[in-house]
N, CA, C and O atoms as a Tinker XYZ file with bonds, in Angstrom:
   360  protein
     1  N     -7.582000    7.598000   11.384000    73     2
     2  CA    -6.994000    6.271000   11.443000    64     1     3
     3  C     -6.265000    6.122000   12.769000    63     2     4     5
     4  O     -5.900000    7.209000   13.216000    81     3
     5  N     -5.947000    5.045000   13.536000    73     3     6
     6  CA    -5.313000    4.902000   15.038000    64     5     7
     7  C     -3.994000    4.777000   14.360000    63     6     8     9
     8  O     -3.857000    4.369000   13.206000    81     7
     9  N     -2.932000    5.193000   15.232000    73     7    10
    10  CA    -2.149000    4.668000   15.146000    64     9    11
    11  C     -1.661000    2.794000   15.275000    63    10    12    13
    12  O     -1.883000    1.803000   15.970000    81    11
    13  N     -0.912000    3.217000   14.121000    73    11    14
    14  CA    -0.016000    1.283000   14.229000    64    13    15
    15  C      1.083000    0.978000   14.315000    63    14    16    17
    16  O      2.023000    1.581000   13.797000    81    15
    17  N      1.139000    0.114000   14.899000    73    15    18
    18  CA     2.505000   -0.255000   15.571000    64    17    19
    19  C      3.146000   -1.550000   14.347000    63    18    20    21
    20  O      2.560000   -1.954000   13.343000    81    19
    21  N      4.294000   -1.900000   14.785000    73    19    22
    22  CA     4.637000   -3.164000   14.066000    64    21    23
    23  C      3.977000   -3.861000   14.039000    63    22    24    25
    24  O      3.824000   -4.107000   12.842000    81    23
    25  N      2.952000   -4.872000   14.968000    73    23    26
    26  CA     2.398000   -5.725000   15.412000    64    25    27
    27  C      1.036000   -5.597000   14.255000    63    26    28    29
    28  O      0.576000   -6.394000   13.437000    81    27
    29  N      0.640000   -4.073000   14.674000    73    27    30
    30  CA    -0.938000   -3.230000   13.994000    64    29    31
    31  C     -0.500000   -3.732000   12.579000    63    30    32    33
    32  O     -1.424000   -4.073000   11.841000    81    31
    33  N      0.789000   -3.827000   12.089000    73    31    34
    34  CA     0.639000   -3.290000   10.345000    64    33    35
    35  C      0.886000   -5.142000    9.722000    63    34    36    37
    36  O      0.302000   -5.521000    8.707000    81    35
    37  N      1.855000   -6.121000   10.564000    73    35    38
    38  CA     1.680000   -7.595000   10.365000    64    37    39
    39  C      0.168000   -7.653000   10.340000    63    38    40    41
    40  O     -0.223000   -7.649000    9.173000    81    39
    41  N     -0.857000   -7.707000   11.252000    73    39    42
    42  CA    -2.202000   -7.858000   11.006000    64    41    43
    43  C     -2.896000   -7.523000    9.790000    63    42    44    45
    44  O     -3.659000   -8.104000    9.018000    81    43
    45  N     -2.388000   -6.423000    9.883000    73    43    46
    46  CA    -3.261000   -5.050000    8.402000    64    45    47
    47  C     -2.498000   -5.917000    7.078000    63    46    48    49
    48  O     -3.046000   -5.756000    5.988000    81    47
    49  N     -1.398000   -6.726000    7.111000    73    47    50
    50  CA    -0.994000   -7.796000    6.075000    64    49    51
    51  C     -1.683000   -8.830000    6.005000    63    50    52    53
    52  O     -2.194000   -9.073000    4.912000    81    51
    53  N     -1.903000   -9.694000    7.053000    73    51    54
    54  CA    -2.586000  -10.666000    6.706000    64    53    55
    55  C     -4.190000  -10.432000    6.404000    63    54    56    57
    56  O     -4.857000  -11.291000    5.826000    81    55
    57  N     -4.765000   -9.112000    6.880000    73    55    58
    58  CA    -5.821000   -8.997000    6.251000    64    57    59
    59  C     -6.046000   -8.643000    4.772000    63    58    60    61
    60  O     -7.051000   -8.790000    4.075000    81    59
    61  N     -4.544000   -8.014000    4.415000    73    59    62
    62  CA    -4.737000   -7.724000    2.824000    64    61    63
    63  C     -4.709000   -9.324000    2.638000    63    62    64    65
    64  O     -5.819000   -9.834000    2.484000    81    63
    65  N     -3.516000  -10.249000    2.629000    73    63    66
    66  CA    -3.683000  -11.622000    2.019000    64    65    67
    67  C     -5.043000  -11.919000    2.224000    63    66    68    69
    68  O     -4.920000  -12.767000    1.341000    81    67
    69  N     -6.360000  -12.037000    2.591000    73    67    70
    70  CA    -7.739000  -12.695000    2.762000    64    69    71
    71  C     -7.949000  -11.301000    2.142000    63    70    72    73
    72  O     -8.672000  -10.834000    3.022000    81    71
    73  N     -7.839000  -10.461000    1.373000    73    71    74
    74  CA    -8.595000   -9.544000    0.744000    64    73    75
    75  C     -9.009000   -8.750000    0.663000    63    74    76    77
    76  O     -9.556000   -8.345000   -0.362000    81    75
    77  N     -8.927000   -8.149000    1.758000    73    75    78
    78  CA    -9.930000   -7.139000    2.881000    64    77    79
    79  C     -9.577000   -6.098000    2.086000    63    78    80    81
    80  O     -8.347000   -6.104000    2.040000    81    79
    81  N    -10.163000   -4.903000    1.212000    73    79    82
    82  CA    -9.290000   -3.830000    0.816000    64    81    83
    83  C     -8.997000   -2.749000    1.301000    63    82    84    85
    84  O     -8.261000   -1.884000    0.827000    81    83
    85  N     -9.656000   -2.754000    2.428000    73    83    86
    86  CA    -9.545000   -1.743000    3.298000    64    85    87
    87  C     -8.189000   -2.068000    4.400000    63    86    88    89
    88  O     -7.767000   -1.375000    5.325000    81    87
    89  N     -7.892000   -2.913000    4.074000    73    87    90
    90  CA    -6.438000   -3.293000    5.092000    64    89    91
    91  C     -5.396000   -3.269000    3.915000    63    90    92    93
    92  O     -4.281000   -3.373000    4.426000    81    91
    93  N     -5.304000   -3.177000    2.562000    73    91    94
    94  CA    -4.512000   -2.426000    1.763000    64    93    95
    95  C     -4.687000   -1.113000    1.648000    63    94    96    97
    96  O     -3.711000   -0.607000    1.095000    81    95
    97  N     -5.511000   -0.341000    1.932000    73    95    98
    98  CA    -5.560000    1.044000    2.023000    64    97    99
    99  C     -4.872000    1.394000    3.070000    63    98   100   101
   100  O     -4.225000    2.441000    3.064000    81    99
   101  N     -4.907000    0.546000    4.161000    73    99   102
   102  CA    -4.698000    1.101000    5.782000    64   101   103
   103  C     -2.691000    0.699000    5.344000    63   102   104   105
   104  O     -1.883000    1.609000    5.528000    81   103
   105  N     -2.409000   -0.088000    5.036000    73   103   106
   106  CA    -0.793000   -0.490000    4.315000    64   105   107
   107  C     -0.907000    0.935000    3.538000    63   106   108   109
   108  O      0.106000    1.574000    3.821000    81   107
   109  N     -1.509000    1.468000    2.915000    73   107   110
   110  CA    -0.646000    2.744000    2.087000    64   109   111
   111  C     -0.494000    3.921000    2.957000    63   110   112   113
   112  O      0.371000    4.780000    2.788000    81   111
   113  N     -1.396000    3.924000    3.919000    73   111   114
   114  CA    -1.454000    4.875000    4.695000    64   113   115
   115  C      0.097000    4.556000    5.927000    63   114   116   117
   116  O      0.940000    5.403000    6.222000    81   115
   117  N      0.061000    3.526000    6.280000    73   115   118
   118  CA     1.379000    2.807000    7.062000    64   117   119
   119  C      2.854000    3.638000    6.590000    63   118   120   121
   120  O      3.797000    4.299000    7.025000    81   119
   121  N      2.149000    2.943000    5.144000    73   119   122
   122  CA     4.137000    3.302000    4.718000    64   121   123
   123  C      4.225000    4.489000    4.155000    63   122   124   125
   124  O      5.280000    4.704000    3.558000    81   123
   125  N      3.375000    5.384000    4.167000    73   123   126
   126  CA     3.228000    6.843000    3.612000    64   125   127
   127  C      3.842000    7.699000    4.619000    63   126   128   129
   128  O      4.750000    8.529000    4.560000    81   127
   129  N      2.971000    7.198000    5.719000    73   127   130
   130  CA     2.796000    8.216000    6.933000    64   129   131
   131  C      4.338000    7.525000    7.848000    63   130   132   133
   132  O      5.080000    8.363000    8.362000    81   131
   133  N      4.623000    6.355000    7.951000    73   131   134
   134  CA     5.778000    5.973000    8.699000    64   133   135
   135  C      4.914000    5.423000   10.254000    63   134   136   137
   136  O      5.341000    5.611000   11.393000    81   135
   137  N      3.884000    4.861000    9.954000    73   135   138
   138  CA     2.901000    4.319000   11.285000    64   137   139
   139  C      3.251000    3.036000   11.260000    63   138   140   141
   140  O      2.674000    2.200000   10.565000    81   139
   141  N      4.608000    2.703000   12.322000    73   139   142
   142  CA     4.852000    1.416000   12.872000    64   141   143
   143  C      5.504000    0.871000   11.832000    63   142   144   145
   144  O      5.428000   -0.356000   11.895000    81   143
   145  N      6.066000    1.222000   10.971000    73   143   146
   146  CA     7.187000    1.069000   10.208000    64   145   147
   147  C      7.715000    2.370000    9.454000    63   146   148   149
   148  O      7.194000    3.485000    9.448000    81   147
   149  N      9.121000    1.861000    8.690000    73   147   150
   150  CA     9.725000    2.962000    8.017000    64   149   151
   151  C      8.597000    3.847000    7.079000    63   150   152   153
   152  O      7.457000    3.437000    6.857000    81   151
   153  N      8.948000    4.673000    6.758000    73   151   154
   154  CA     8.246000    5.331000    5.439000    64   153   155
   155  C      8.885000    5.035000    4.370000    63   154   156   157
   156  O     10.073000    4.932000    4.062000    81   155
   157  N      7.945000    4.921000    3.882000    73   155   158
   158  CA     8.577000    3.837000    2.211000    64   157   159
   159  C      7.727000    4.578000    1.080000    63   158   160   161
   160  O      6.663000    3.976000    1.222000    81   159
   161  N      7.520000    5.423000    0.128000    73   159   162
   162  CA     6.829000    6.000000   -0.665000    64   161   163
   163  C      6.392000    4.930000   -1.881000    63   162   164   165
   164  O      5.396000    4.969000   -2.604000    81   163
   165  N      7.627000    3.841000   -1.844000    73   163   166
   166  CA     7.564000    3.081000   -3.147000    64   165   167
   167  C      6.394000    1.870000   -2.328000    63   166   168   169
   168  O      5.331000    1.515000   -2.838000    81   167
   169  N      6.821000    1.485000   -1.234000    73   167   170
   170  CA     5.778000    0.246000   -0.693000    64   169   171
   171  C      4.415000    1.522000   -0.913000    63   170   172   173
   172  O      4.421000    1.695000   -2.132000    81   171
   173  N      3.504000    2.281000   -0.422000    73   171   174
   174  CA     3.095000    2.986000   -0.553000    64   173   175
   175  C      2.238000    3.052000   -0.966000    63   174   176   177
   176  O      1.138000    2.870000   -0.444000    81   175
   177  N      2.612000    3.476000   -2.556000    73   175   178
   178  CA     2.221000    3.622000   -4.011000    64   177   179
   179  C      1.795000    1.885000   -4.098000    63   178   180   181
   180  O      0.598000    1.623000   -4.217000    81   179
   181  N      2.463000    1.124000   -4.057000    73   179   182
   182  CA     1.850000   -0.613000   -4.262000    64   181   183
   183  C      0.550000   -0.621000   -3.452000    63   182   184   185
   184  O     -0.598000   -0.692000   -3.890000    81   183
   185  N      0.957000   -0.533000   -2.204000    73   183   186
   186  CA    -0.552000   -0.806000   -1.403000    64   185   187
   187  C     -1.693000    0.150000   -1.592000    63   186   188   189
   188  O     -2.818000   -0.215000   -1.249000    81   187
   189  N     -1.494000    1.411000   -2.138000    73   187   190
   190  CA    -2.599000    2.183000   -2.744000    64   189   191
   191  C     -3.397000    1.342000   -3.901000    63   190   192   193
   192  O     -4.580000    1.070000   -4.106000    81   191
   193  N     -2.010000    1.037000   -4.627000    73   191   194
   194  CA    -2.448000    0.900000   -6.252000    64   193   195
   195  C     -3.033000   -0.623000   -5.886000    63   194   196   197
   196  O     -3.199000   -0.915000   -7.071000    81   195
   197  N     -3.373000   -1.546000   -5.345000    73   195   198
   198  CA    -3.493000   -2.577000   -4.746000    64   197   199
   199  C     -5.276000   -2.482000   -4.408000    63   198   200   201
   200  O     -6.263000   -3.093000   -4.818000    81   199
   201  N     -4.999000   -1.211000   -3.302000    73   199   202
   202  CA    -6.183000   -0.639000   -2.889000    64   201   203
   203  C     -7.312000   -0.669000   -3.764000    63   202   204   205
   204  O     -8.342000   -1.329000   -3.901000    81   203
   205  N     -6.575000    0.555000   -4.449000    73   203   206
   206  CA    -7.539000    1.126000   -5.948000    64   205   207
   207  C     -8.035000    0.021000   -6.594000    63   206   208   209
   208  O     -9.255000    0.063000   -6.756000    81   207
   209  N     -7.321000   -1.232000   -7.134000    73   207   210
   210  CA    -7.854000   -2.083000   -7.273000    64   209   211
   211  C     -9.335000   -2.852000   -7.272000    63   210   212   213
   212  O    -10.105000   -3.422000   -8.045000    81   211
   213  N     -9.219000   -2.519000   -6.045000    73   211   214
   214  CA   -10.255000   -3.494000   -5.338000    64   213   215
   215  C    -11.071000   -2.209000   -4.932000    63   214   216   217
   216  O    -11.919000   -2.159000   -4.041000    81   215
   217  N    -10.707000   -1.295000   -5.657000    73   215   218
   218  CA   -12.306000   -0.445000   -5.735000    64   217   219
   219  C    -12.340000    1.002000   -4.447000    63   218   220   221
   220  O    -13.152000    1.920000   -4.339000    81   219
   221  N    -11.040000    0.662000   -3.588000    73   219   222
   222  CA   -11.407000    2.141000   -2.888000    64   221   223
   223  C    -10.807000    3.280000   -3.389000    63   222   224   225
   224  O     -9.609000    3.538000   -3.511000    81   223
   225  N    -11.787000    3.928000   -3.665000    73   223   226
   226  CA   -11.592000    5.434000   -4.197000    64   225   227
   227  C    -10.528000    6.373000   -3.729000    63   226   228   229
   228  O     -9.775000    6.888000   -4.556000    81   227
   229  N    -10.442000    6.576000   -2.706000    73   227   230
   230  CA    -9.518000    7.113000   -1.730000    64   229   231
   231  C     -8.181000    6.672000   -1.858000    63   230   232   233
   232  O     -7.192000    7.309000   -1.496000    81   231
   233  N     -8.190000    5.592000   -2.371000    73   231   234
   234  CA    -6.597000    5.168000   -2.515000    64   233   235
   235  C     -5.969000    5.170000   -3.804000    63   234   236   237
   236  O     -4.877000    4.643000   -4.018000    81   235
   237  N     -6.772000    5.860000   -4.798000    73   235   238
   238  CA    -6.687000    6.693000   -6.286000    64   237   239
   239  C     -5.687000    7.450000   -6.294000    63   238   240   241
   240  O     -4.595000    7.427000   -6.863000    81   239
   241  N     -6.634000    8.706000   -4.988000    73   239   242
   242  CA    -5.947000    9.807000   -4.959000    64   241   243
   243  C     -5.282000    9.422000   -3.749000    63   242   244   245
   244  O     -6.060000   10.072000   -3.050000    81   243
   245  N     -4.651000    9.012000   -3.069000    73   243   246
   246  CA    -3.574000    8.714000   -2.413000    64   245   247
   247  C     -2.309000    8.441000   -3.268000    63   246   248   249
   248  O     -1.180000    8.794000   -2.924000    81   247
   249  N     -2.643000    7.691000   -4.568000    73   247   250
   250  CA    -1.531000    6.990000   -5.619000    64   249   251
   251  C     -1.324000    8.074000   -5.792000    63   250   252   253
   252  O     -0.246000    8.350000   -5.264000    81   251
   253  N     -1.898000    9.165000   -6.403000    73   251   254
   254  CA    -1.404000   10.085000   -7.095000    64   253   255
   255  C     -0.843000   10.901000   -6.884000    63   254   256   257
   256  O     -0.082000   11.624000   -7.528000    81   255
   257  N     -1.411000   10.825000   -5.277000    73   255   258
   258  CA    -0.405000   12.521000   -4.543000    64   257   259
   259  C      1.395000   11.532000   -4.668000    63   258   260   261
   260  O      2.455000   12.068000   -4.989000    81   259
   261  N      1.210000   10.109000   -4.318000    73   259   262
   262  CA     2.477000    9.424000   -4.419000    64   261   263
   263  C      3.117000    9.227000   -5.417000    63   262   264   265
   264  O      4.164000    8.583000   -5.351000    81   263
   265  N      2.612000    9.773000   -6.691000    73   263   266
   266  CA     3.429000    9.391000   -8.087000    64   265   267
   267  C      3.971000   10.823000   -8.050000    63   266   268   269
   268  O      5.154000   10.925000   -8.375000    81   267
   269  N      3.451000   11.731000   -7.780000    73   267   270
   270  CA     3.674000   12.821000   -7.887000    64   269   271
   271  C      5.066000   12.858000   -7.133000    63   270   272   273
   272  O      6.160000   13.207000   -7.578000    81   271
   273  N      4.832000   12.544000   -6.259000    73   271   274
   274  CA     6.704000   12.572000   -5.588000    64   273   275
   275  C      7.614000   11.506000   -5.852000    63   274   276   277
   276  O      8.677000   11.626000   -5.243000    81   275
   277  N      7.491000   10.304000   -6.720000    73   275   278
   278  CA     8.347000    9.587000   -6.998000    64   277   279
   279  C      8.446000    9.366000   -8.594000    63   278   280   281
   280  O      7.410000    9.294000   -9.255000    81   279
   281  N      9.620000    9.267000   -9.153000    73   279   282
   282  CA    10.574000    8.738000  -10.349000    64   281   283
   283  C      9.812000    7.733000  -11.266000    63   282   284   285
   284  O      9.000000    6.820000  -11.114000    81   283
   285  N     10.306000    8.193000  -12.038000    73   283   286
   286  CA     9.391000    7.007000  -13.619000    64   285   287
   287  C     10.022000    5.248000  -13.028000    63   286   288   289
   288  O      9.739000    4.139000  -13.481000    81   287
   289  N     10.830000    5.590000  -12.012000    73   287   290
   290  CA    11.908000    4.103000  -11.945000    64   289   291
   291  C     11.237000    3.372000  -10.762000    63   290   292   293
   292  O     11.170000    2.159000  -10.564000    81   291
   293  N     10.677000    4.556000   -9.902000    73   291   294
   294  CA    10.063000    4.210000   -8.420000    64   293   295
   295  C      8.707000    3.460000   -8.014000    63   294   296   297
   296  O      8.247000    2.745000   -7.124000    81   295
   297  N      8.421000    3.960000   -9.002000    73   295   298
   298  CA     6.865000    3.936000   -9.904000    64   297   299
   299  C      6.953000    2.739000  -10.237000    63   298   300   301
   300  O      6.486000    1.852000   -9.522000    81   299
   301  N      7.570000    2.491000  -11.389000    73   299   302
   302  CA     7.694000    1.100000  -12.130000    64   301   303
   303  C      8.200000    0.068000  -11.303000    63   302   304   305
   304  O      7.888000   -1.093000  -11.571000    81   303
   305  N      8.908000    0.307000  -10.372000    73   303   306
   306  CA     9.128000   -0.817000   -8.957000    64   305   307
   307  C      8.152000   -0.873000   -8.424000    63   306   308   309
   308  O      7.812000   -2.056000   -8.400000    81   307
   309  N      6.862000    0.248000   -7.554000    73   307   310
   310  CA     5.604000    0.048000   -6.985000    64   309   311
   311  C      5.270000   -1.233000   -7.653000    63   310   312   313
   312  O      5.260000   -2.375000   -7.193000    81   311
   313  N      4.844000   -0.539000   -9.515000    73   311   314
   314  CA     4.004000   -1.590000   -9.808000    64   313   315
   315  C      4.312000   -3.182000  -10.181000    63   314   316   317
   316  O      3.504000   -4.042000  -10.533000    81   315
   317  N      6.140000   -3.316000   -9.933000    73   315   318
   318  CA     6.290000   -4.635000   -9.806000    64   317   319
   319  C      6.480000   -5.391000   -8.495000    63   318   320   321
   320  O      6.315000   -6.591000   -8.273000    81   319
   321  N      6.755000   -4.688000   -7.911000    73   319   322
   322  CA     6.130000   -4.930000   -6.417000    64   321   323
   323  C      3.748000   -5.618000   -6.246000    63   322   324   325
   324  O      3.062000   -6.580000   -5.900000    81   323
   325  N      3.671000   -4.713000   -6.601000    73   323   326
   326  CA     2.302000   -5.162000   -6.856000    64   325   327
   327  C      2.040000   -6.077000   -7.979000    63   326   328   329
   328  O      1.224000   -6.866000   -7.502000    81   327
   329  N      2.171000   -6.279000   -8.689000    73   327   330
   330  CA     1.955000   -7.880000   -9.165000    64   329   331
   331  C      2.880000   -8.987000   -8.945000    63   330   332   333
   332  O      2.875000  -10.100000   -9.470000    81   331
   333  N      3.769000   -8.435000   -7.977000    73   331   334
   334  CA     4.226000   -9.956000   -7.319000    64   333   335
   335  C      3.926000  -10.258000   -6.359000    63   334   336   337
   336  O      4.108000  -11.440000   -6.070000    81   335
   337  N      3.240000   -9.249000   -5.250000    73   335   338
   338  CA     2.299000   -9.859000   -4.041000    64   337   339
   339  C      0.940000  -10.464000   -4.739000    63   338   340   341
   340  O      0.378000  -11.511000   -4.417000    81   339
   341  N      0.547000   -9.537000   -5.786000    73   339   342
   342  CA    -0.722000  -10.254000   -6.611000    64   341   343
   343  C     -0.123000  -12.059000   -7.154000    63   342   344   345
   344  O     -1.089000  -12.700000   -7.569000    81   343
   345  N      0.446000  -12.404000   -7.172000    73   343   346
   346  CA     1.016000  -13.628000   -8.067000    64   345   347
   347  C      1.372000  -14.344000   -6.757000    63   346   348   349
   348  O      1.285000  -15.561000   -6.914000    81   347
   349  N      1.779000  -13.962000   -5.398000    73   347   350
   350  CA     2.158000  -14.971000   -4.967000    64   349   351
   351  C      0.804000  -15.299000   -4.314000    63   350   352   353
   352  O      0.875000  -16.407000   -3.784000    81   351
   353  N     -0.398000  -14.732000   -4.165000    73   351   354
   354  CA    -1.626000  -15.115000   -3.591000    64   353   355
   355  C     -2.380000  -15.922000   -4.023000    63   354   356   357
   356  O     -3.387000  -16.403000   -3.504000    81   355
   357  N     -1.740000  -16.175000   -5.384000    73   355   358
   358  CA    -2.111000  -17.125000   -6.360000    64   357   359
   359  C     -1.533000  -18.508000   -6.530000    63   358   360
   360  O     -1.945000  -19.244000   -7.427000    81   359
């Protein structure tokens, strides 16, 4: 993956809003790894589980290595985090 900058990961957003799922995979990888923004484990886990969604495999097991390091509480924020970017696209 190239590195991303602030600029790289606004883009890699508006391509998740139009759908792209491979620009929600590239967001889990962002806030995992700390590429052009903070590292965020909980944003993370959303843009994986987001990912997975929409069918990429790879971002399964990305969730999982990420549940594995975060809290029954952290978790349950991911996934309300992810159905409220899901709801506002709506």
């Amino acid at each position: 993956m190239a590195l991303l900058d602030f600029e790289g990961v606004q883009a890699q957003e508006c391509e998740a809003r139009r759908g792209k799922a491979d620009a929600l995979y590239t967001l889990g990888l962002a806030y995992s790894t700390g590429q052009g923004v903070e590292t965020d484990l909980v944003a993370a886990h959303k843009w994986f589980n987001l990912a997975a969604m929409k069918g990429i495999v790879e971002a399964r097991a990305k969730r999982a290595e990420i549940s594995a390091e975060l809290g029954t509480q952290e978790i349950a924020e991911a996934q309300k985090q992810a159905r409220a970017w899901l709801a506002q696209l709506h």
